[in-house]
Biopython code that builds the backbone (N, CA, C, O; Angstrom):
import numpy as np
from Bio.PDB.StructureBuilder import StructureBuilder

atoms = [
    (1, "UNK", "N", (22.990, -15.546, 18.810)),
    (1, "UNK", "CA", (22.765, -16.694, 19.670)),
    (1, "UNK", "C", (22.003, -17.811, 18.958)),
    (1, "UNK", "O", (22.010, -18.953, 19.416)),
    (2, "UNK", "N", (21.373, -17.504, 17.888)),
    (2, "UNK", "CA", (20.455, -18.457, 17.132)),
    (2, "UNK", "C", (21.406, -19.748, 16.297)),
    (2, "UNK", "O", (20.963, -20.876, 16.084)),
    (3, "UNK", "N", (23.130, -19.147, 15.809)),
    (3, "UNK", "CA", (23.426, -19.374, 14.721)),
    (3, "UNK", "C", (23.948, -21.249, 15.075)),
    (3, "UNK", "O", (24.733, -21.822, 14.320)),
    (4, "UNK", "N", (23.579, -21.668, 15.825)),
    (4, "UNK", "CA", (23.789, -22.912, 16.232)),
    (4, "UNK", "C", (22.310, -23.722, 15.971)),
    (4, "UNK", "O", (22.209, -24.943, 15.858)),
    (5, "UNK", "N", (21.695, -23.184, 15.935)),
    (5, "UNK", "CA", (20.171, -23.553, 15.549)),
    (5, "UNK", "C", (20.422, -23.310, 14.037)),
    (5, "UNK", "O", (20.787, -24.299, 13.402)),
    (6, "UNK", "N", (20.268, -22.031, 13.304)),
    (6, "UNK", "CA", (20.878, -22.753, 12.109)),
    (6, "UNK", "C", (21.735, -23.502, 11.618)),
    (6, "UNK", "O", (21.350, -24.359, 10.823)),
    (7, "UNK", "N", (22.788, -23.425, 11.864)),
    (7, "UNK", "CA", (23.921, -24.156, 11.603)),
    (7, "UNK", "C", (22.994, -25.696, 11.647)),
    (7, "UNK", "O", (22.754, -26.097, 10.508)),
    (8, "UNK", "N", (22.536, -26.454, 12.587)),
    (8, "UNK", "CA", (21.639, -27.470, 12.273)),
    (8, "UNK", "C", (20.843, -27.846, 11.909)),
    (8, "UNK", "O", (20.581, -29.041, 11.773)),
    (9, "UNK", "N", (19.721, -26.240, 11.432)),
    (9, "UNK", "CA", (18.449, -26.821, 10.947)),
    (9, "UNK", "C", (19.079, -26.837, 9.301)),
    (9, "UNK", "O", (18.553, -27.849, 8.837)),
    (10, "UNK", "N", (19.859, -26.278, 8.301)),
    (10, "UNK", "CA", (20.595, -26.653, 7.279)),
    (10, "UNK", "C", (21.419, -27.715, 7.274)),
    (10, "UNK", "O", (21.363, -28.443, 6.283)),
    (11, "UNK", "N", (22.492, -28.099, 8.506)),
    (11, "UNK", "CA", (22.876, -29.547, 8.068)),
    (11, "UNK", "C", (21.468, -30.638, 7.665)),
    (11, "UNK", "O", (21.398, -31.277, 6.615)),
    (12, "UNK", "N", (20.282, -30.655, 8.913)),
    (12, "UNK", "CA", (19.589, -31.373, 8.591)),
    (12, "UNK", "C", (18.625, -30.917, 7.339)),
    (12, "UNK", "O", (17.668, -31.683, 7.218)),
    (13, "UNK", "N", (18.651, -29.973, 6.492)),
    (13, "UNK", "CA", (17.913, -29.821, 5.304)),
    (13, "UNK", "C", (16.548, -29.062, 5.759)),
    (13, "UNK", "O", (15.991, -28.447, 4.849)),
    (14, "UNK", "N", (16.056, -29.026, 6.783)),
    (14, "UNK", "CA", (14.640, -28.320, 7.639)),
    (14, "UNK", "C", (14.691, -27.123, 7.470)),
    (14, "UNK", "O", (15.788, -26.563, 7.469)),
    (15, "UNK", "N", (13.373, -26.333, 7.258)),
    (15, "UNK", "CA", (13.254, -25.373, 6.985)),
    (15, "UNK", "C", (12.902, -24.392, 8.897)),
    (15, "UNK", "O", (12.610, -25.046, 9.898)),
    (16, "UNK", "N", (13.007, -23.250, 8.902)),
    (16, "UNK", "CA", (13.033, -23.004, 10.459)),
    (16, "UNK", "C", (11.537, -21.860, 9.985)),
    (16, "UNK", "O", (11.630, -20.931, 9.183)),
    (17, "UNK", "N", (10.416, -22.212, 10.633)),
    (17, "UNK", "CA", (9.346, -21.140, 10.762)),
    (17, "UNK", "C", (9.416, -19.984, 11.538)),
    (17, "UNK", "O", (9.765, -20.033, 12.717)),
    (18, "UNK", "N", (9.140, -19.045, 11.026)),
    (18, "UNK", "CA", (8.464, -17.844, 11.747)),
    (18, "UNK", "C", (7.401, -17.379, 11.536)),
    (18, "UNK", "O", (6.794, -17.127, 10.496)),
    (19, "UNK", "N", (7.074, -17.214, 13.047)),
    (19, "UNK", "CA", (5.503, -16.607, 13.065)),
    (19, "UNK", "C", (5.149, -15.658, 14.003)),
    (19, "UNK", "O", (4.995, -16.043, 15.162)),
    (20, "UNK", "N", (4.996, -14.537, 13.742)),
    (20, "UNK", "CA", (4.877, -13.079, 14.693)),
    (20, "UNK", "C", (3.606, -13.581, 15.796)),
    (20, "UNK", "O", (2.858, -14.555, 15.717)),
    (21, "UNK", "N", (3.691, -12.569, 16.774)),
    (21, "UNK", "CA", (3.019, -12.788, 17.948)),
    (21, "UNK", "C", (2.450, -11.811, 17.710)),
    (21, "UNK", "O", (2.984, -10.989, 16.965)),
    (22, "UNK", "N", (1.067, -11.548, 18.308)),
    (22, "UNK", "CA", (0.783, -10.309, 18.162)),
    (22, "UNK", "C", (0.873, -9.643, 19.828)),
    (22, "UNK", "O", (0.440, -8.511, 20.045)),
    (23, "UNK", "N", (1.317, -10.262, 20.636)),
    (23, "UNK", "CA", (1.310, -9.539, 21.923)),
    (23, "UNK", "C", (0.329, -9.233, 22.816)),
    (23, "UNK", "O", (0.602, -8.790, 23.931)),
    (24, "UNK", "N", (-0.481, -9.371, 22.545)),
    (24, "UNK", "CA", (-2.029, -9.095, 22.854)),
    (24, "UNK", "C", (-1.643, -8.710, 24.718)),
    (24, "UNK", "O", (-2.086, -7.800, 25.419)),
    (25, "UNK", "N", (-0.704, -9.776, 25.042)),
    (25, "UNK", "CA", (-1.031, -9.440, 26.605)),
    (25, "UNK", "C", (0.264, -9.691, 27.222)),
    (25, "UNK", "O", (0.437, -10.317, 28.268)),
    (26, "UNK", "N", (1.643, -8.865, 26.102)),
    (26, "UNK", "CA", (2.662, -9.111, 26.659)),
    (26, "UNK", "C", (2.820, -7.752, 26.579)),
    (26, "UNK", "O", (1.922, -7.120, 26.022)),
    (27, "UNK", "N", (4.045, -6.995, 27.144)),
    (27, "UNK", "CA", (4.217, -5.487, 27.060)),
    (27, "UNK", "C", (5.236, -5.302, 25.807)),
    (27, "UNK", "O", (6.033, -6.206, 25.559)),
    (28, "UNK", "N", (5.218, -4.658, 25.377)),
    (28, "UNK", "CA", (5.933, -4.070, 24.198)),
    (28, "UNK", "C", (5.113, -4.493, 23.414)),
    (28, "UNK", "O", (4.032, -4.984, 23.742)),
    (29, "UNK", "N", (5.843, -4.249, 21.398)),
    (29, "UNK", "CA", (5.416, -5.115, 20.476)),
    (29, "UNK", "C", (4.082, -4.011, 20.220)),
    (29, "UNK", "O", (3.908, -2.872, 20.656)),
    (30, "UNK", "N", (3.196, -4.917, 19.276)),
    (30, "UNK", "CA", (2.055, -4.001, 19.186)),
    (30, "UNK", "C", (0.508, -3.919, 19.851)),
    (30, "UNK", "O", (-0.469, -3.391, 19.319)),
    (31, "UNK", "N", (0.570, -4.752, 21.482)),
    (31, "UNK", "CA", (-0.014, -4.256, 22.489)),
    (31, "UNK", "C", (-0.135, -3.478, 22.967)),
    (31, "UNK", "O", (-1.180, -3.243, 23.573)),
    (32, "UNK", "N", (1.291, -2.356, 22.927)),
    (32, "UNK", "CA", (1.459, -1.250, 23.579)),
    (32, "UNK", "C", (0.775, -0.397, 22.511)),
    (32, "UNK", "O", (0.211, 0.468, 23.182)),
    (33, "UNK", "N", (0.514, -0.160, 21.253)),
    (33, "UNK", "CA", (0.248, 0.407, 20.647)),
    (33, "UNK", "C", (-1.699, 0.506, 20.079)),
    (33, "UNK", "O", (-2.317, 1.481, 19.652)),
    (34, "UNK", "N", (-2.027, -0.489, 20.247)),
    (34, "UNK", "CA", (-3.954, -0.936, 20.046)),
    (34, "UNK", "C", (-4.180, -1.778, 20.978)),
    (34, "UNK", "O", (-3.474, -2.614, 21.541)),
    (35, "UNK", "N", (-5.623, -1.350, 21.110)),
    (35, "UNK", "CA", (-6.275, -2.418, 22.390)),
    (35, "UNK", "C", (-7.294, -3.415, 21.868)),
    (35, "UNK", "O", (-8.425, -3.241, 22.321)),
    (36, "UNK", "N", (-7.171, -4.245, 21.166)),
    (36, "UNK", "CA", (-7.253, -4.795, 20.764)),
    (36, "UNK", "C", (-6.920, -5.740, 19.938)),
    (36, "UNK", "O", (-6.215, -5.440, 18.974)),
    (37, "UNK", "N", (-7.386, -7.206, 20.146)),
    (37, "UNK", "CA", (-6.581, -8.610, 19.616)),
    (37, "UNK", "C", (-7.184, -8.725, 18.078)),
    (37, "UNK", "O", (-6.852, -9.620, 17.300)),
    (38, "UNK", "N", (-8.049, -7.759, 17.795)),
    (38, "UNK", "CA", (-8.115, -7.784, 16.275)),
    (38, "UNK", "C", (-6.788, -6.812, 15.742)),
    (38, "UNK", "O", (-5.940, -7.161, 14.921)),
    (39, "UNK", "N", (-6.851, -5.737, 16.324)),
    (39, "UNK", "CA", (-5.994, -5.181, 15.563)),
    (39, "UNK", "C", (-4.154, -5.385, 16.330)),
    (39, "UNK", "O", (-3.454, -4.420, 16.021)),
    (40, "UNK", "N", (-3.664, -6.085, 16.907)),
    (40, "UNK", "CA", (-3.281, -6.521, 17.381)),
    (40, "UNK", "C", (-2.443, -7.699, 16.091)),
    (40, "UNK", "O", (-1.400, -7.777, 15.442)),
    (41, "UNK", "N", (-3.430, -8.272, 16.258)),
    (41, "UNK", "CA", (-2.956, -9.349, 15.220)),
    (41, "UNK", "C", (-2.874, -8.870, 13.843)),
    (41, "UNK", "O", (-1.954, -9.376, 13.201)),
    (42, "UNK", "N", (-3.889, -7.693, 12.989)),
    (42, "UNK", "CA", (-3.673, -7.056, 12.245)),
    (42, "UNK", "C", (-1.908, -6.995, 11.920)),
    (42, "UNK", "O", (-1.054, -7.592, 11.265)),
    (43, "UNK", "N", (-2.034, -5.982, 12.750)),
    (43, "UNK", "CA", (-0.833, -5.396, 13.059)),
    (43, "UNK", "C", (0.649, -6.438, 13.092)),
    (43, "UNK", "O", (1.467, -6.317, 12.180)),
    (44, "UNK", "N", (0.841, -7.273, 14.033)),
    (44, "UNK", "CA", (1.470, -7.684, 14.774)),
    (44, "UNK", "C", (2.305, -8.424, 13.901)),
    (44, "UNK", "O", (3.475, -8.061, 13.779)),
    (45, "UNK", "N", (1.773, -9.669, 13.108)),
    (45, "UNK", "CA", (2.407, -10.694, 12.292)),
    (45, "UNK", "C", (2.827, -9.780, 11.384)),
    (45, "UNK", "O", (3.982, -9.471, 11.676)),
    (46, "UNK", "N", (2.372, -9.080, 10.230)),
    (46, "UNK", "CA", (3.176, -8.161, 9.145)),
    (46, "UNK", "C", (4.739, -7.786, 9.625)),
    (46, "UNK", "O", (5.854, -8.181, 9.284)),
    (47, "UNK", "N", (4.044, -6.457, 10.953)),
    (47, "UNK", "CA", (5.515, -5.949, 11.227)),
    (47, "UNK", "C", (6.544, -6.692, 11.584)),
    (47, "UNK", "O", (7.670, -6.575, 11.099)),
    (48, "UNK", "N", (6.090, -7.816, 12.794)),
    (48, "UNK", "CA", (7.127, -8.812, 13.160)),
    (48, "UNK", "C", (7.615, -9.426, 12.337)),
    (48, "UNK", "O", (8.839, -9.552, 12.378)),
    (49, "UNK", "N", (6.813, -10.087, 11.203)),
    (49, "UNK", "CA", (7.656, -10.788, 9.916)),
    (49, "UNK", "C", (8.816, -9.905, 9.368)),
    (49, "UNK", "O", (9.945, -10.396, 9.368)),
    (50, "UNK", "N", (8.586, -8.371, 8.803)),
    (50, "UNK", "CA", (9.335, -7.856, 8.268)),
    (50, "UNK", "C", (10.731, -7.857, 9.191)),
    (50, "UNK", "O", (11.834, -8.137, 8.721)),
    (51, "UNK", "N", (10.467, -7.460, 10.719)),
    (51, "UNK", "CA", (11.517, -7.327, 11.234)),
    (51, "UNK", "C", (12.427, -8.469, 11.469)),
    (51, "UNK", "O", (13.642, -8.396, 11.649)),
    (52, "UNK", "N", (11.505, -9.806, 11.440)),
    (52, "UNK", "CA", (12.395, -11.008, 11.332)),
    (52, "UNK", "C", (13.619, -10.987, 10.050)),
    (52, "UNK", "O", (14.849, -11.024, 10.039)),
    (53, "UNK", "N", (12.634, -10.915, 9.101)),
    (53, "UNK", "CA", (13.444, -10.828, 7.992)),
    (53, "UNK", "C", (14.375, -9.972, 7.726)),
    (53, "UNK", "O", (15.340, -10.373, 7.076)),
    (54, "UNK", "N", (14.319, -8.546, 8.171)),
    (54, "UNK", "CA", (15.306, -7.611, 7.779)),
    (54, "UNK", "C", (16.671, -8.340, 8.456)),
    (54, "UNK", "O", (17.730, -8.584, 7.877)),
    (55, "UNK", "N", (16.264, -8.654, 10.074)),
    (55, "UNK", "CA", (16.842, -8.593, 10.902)),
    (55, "UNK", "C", (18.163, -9.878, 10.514)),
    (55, "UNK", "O", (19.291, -9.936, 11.003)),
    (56, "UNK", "N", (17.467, -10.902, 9.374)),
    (56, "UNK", "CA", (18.025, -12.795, 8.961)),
    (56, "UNK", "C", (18.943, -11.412, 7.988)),
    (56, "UNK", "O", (20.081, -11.245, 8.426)),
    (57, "UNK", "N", (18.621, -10.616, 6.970)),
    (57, "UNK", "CA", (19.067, -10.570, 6.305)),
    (57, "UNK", "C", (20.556, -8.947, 6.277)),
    (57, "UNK", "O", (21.389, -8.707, 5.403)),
    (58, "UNK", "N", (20.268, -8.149, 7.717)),
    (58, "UNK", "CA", (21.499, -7.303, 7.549)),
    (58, "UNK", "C", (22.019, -7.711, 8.661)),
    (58, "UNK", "O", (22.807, -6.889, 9.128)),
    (59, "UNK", "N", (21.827, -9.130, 9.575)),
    (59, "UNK", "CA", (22.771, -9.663, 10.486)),
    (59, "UNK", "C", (23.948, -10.941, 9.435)),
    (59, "UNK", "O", (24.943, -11.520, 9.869)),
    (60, "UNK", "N", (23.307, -11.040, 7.911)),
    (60, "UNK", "CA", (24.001, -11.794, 7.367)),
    (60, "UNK", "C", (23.889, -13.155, 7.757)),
    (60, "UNK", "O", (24.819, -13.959, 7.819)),
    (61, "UNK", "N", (22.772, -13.351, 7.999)),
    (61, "UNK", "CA", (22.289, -15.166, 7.965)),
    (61, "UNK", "C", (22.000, -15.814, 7.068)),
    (61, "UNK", "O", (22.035, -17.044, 7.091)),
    (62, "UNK", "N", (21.607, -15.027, 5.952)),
    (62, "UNK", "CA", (21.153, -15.812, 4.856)),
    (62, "UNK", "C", (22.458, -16.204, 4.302)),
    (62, "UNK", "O", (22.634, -17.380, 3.983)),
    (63, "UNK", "N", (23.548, -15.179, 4.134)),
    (63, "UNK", "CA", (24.690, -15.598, 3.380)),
    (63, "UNK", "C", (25.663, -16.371, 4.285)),
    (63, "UNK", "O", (26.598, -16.732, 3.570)),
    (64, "UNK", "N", (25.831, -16.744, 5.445)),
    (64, "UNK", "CA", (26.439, -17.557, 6.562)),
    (64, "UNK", "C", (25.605, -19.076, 6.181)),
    (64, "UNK", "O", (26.127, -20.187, 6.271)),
    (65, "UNK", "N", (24.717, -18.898, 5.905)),
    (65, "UNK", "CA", (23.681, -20.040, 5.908)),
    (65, "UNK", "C", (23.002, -20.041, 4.700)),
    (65, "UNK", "O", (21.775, -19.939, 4.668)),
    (66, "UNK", "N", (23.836, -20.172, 3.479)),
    (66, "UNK", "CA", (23.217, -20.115, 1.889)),
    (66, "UNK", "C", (21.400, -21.106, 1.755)),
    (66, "UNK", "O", (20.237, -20.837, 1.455)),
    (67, "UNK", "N", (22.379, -22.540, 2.294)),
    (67, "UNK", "CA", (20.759, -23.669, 2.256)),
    (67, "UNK", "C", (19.679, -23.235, 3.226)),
    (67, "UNK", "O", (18.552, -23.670, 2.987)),
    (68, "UNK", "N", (19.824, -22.492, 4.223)),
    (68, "UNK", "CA", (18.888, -22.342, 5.233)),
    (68, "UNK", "C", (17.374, -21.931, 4.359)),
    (68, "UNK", "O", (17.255, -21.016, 3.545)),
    (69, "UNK", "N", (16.547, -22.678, 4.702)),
    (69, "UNK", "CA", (15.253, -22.162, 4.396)),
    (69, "UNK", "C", (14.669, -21.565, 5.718)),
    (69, "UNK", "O", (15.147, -21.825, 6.822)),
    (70, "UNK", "N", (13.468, -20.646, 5.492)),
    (70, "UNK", "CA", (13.031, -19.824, 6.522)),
    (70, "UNK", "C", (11.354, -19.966, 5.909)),
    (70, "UNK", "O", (11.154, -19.704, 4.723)),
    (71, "UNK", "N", (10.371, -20.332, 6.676)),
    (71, "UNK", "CA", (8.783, -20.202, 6.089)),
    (71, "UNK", "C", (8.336, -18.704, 7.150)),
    (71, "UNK", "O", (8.653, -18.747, 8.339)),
    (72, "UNK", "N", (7.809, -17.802, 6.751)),
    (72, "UNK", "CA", (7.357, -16.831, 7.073)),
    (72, "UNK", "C", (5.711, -17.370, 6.966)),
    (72, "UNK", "O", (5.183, -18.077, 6.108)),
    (73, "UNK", "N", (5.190, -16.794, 8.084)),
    (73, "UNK", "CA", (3.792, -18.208, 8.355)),
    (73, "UNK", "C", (2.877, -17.234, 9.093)),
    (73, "UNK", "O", (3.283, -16.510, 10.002)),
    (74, "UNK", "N", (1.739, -17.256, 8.694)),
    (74, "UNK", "CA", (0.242, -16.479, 8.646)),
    (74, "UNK", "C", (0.656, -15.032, 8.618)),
    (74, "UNK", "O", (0.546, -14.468, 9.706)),
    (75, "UNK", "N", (1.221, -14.121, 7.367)),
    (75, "UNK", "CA", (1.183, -12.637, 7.044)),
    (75, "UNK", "C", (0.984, -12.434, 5.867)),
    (75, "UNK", "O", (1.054, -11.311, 5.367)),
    (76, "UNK", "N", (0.691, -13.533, 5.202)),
    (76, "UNK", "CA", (0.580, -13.256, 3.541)),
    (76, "UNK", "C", (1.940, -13.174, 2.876)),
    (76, "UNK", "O", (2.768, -13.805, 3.534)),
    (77, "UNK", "N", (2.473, -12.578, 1.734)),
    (77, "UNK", "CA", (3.191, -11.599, 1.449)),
    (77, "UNK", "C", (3.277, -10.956, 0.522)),
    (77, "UNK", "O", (4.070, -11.092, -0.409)),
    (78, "UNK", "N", (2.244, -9.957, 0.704)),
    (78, "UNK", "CA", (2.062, -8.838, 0.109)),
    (78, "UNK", "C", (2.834, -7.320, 0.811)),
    (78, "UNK", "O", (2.841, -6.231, 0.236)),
    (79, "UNK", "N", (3.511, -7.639, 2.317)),
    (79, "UNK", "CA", (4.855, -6.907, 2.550)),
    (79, "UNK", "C", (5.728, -6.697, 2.231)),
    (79, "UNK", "O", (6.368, -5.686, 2.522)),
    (80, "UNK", "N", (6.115, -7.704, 1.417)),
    (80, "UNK", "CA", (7.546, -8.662, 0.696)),
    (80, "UNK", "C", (8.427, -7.449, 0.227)),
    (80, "UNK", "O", (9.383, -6.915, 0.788)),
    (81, "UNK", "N", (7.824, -7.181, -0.952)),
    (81, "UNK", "CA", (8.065, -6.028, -2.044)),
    (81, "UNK", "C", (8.318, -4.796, -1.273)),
    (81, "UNK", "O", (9.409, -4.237, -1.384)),
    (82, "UNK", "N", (7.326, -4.293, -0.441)),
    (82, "UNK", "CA", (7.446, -2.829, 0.100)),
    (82, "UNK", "C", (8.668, -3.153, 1.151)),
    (82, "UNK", "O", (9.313, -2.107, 1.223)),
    (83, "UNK", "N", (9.274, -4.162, 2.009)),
    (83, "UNK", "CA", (10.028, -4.422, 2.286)),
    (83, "UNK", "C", (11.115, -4.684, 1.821)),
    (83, "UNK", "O", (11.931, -4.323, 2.669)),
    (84, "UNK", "N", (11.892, -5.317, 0.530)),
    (84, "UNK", "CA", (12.464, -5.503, -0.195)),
    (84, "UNK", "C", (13.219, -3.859, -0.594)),
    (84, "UNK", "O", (14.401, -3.519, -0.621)),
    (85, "UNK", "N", (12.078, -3.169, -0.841)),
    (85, "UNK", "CA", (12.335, -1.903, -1.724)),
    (85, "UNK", "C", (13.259, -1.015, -0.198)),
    (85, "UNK", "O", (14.332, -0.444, -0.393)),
    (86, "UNK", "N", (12.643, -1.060, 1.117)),
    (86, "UNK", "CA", (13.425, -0.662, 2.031)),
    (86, "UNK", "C", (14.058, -0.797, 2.338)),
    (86, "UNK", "O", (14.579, 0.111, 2.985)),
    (87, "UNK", "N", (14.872, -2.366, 2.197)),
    (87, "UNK", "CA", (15.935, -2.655, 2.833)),
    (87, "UNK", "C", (17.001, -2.087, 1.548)),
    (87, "UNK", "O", (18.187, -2.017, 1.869)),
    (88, "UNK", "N", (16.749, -1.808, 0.562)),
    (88, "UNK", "CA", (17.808, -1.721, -0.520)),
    (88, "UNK", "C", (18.144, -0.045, -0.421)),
    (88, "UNK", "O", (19.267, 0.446, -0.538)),
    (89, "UNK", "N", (16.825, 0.726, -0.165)),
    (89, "UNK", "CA", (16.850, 2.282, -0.182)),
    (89, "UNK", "C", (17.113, 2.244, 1.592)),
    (89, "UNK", "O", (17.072, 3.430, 1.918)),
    (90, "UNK", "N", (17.272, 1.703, 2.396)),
    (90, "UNK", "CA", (18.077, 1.847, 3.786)),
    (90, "UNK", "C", (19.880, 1.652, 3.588)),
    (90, "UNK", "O", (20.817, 2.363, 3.950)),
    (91, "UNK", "N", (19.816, 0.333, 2.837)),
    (91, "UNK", "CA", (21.258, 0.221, 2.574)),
    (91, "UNK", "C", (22.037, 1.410, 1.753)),
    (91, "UNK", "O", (23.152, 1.820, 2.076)),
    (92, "UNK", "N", (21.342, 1.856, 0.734)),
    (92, "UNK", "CA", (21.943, 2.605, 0.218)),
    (92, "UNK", "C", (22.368, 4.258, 1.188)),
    (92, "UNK", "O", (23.468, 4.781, 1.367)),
    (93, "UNK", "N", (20.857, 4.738, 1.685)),
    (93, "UNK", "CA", (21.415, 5.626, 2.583)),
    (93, "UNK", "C", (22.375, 5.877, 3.526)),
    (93, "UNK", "O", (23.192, 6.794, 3.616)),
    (94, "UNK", "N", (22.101, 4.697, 4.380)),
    (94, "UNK", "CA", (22.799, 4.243, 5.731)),
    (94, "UNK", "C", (23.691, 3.322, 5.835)),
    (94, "UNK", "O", (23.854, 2.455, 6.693)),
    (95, "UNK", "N", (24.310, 3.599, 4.809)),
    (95, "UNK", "CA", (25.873, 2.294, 4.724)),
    (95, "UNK", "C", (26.682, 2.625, 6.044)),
    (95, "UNK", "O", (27.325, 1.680, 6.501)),
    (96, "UNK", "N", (26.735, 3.646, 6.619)),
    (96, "UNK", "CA", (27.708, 3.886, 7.516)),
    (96, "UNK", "C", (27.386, 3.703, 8.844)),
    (96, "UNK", "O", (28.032, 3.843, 9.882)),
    (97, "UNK", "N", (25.616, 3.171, 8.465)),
    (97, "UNK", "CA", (25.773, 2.153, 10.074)),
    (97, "UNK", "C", (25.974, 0.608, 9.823)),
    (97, "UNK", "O", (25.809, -0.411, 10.494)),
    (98, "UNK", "N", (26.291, 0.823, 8.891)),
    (98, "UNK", "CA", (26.858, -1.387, 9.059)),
    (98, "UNK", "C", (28.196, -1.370, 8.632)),
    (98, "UNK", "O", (29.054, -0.497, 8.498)),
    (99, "UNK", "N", (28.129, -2.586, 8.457)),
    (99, "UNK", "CA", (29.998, -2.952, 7.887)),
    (99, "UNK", "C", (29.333, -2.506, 6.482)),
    (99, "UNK", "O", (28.309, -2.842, 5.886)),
    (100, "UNK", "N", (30.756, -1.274, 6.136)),
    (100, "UNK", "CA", (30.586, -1.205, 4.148)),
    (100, "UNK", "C", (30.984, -2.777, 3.701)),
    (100, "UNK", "O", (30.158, -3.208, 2.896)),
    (101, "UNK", "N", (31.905, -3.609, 3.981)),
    (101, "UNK", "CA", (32.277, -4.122, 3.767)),
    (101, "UNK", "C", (31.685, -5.903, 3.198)),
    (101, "UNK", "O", (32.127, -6.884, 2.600)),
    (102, "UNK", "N", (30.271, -5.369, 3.961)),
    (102, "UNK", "CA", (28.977, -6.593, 3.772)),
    (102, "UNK", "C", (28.320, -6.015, 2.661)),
    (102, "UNK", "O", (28.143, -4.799, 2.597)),
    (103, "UNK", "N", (27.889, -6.913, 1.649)),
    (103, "UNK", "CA", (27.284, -6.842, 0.904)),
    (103, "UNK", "C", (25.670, -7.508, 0.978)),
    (103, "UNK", "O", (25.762, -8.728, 0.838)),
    (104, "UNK", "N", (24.472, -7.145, 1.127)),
    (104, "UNK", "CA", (23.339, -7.731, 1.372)),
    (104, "UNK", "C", (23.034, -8.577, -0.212)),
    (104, "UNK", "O", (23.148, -7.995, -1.291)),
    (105, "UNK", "N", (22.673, -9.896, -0.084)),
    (105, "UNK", "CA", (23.081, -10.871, -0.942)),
    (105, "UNK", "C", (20.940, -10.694, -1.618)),
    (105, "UNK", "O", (20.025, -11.516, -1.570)),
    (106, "UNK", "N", (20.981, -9.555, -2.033)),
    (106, "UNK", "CA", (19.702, -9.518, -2.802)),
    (106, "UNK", "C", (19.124, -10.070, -3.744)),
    (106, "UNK", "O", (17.923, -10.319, -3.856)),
    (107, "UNK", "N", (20.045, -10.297, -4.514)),
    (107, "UNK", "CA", (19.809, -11.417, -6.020)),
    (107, "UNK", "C", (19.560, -12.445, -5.210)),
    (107, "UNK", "O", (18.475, -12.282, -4.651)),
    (108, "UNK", "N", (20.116, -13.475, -4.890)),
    (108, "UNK", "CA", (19.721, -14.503, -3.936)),
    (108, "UNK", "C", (18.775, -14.560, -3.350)),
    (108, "UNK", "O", (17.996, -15.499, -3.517)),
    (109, "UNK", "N", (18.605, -13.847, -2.718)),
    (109, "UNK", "CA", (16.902, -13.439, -2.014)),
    (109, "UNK", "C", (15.963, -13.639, -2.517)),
    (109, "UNK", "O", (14.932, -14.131, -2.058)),
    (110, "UNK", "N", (16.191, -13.291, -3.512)),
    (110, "UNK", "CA", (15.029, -12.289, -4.490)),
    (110, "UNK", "C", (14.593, -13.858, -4.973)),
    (110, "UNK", "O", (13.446, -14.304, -4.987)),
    (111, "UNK", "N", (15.867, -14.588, -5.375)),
    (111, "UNK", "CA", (15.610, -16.147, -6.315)),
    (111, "UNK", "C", (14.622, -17.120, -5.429)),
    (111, "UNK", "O", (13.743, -17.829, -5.918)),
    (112, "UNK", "N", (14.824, -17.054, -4.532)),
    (112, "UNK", "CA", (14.384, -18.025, -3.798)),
    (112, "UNK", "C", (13.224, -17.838, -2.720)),
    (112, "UNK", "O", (12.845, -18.797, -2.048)),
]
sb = StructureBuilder()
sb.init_structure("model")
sb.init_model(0)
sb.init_chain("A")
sb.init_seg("    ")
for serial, (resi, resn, name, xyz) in enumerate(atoms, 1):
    if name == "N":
        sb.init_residue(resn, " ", resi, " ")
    sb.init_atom(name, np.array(xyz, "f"), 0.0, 1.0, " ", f" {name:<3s}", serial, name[0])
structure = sb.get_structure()
């Protein structure tokens, strides 16, 4: 449902932010899990970033949308890597829950 939002934030050259919630006082997410808005937020932005990202990159947005820039915004990224390394040792295991036929565009990734 997003891909109309990209589709324009690349015609216009704009980069599209993400920034995890930590939930503090919504249900699910990682409210349900600590009671607290320290750890909450700890928590919250890392995992949500990663899942943003996995999510841009084995729904095939990055390669639908080569120019699209994406800013990943207050998690650091020092996830990057330990993420990186999962999505490649997931793909390799679990090819037979996606299309074999997609290739996850990692070099690319990795460049930019």
């Amino acid at each position: 449902s997003f891909f109309p939002l990209y589709a324009e934030a690349e015609r216009l050259g704009v980069a599209i932010g993400i920034h995890g919630s930590p939930g503090v006082y919504l249900n699910a997410g990682a409210a349900d899990q600590v009671d607290s808005f320290a750890l909450s937020h700890l928590f919250g932005h890392r995992n949500q970033q990663q899942m943003a990202l996995a999510k841009l990159v084995m729904d095939g947005v990055l390669e639908r949308f080569p120019n699209l820039r994406f800013g990943f915004l207050e998690a650091g990224c020092g996830w990057l890597p330990d993420l990186v390394h999962a999505l490649h040792e997931h793909w390799e295991k679990r090819i037979r829950d996606f299309d074999p036929s997609y290739r996850v565009p990692i070099g690319r990734f990795l460049l930019e």
